[in-house]
DRENVEXVEX-921754 format. One record per residue: residue number from 1; y, x, z of N, C-alpha, C in turn. Coordinates in steps of 0.2 Angstrom, whole numbers. Each point is the difference from the previous one (the first is absolute). Layout:
BEGIN
+-----+-------+-------+-------+-------+-------+-------+-------+-------+-------+
!   i !   n.y !   n.x !   n.z !  ca.y !  ca.x !  ca.z !   c.y !   c.x !   c.z !
+-----+-------+-------+-------+-------+-------+-------+-------+-------+-------+
! NUM !     Y !     X !     Z !     Y !     X !     Z !     Y !     X !     Z !
...
+-----+-------+-------+-------+-------+-------+-------+-------+-------+-------+
% end
This chain:
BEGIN
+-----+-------+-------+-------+-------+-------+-------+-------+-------+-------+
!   i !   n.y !   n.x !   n.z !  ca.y !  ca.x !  ca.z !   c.y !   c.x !   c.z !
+-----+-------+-------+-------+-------+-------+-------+-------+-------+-------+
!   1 !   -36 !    60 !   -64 !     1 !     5 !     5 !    -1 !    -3 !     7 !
!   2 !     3 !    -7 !     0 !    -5 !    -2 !     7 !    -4 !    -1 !     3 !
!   3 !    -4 !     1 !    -6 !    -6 !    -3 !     1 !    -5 !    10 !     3 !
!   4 !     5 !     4 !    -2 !    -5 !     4 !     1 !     4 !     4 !     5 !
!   5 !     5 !    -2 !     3 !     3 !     2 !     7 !    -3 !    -3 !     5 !
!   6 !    -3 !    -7 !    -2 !    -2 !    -5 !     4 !    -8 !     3 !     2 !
!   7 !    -6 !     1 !    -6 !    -4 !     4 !     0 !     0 !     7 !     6 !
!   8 !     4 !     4 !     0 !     2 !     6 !     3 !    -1 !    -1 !     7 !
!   9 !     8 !    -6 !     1 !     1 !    -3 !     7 !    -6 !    -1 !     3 !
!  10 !    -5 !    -3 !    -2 !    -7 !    -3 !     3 !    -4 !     5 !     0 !
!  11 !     1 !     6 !    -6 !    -6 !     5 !     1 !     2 !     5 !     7 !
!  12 !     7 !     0 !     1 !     3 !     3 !     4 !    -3 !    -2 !     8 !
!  13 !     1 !    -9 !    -1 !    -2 !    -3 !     9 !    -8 !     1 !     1 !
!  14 !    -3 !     2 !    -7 !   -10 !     2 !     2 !     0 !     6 !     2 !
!  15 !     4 !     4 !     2 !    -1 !     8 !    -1 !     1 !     0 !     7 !
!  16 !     3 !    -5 !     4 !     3 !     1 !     7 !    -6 !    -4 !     4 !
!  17 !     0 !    -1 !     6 !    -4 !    -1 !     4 !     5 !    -4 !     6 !
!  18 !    -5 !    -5 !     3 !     3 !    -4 !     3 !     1 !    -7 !    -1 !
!  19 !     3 !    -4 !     3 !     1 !    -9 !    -2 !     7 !    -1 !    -3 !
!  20 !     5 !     6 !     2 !     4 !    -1 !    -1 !     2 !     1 !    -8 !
!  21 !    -6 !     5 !    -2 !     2 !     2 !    -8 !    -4 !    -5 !    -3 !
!  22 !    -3 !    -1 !     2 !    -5 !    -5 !    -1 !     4 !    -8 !    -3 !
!  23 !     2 !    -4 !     7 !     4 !    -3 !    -3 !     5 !     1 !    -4 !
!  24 !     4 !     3 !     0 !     4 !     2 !    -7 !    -3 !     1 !    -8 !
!  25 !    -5 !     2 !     2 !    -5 !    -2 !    -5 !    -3 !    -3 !    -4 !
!  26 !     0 !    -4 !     5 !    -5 !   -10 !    -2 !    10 !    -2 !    -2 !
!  27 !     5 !     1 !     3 !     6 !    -3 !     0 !     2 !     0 !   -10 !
!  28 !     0 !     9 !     0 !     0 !     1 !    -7 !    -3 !    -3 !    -4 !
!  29 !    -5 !    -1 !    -1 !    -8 !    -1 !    -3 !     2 !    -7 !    -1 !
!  30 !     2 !    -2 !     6 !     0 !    -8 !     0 !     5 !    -5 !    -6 !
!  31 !     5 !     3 !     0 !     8 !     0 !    -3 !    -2 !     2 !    -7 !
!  32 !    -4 !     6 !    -2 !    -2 !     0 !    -6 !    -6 !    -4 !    -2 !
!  33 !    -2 !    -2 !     2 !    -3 !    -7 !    -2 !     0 !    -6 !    -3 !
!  34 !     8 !     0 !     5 !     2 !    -8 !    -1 !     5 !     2 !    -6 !
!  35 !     2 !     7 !     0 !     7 !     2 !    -5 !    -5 !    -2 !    -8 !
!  36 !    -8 !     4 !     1 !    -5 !    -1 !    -5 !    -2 !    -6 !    -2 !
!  37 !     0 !    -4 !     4 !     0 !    -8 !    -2 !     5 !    -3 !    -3 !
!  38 !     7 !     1 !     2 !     5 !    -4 !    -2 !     0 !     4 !    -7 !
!  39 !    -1 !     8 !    -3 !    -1 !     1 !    -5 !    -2 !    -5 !    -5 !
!  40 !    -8 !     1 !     2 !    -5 !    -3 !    -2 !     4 !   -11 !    -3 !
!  41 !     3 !     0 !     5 !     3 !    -8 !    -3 !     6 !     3 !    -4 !
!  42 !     2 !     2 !     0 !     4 !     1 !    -5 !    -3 !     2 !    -7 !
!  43 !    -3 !     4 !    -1 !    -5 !     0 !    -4 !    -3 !    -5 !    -4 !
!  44 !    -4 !    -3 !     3 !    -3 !    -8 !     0 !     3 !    -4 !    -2 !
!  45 !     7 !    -1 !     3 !     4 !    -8 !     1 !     8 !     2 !    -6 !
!  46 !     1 !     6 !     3 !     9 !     1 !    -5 !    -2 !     6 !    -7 !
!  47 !    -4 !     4 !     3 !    -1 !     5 !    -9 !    -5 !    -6 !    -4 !
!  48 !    -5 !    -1 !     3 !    -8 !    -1 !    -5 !    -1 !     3 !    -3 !
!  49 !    -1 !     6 !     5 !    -4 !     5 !    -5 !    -2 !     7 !     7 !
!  50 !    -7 !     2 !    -1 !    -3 !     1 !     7 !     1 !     7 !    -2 !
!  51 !     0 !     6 !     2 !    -2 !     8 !    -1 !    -3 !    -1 !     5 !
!  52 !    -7 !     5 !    -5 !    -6 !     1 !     4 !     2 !     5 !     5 !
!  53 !     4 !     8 !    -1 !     2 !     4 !     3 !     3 !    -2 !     7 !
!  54 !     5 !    -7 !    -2 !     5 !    -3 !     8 !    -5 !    -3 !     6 !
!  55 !    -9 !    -4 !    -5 !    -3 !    -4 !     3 !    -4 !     6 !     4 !
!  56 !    -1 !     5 !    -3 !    -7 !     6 !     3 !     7 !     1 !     8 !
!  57 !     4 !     1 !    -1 !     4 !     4 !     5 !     0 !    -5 !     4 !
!  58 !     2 !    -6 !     0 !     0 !    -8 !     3 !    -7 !    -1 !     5 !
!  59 !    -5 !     2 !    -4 !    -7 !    -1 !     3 !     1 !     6 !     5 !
!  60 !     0 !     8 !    -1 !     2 !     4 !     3 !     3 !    -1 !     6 !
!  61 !     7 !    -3 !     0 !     3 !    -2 !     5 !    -2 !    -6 !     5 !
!  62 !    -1 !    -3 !    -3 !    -6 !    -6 !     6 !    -7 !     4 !     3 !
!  63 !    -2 !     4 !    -2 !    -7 !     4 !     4 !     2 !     3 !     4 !
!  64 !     8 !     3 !    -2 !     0 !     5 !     4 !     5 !    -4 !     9 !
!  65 !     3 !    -5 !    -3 !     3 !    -3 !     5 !    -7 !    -4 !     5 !
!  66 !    -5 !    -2 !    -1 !    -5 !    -2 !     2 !    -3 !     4 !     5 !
!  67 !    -1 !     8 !    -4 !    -4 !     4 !     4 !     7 !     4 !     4 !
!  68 !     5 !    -1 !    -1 !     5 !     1 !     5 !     0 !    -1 !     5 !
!  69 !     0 !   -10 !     1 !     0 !    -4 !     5 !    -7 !     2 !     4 !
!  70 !    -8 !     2 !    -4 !    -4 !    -1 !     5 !     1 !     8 !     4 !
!  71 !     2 !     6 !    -2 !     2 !     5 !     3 !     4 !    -1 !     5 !
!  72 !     5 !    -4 !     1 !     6 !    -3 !     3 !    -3 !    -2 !     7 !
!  73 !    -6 !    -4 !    -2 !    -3 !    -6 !     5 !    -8 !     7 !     5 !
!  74 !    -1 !     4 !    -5 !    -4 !     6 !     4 !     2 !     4 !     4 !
!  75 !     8 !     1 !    -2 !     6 !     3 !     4 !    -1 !    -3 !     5 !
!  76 !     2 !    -5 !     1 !     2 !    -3 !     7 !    -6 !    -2 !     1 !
!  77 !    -5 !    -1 !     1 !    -5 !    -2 !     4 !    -2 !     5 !     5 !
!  78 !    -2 !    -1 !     7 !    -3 !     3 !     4 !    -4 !     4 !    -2 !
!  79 !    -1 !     6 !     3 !    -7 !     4 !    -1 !    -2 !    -2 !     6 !
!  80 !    -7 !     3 !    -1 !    -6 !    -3 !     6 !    -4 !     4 !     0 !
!  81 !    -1 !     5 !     5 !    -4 !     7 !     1 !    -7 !    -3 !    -1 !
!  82 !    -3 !     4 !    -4 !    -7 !     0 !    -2 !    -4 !    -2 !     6 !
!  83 !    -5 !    -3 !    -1 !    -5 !     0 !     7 !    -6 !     3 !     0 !
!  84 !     2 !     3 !     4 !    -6 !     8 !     4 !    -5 !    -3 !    -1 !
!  85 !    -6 !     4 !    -4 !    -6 !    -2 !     0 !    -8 !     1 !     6 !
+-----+-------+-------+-------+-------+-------+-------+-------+-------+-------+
% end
């Protein structure tokens, strides 16, 4: 269930506009990343034993936190008026 409230919260900060949702965003994304990783050692290192379903959502979760960040970083840049031809 966290994992798909966590889902929500970040489909929630793509719908909004701005750097402000934006950050929150790449914030989420980011924390579900690292939460998917530490999964992932736990898996690896205390179970020994991998579920494909936990690693597809794992992967999911690192793309999604990457293209968070670079959203986050297109937020906050400058716009720059086009140059008149």
């Amino acid at each position: 269930m966290i994992g798909l409230f966590g889902y929500l919260a970040v489909g929630a900060t793509a719908l909004r506009r701005g750097p402000a949702a934006a950050a929150l965003g790449a914030a989420l994304a980011g924390a579900a990343g690292l939460f998917a990783g530490y999964l992932l050692v736990l898996q690896l290192a205390v179970i020994e034993a991998v579920c494909v379903w936990c690693v597809t959502s794992d992967a999911i979760a690192a793309l999604l936190a990457v293209a968070a960040f670079w959203s986050a970083t297109l937020a906050e840049a400058p716009r720059t008026p086009a140059a008149a031809a």
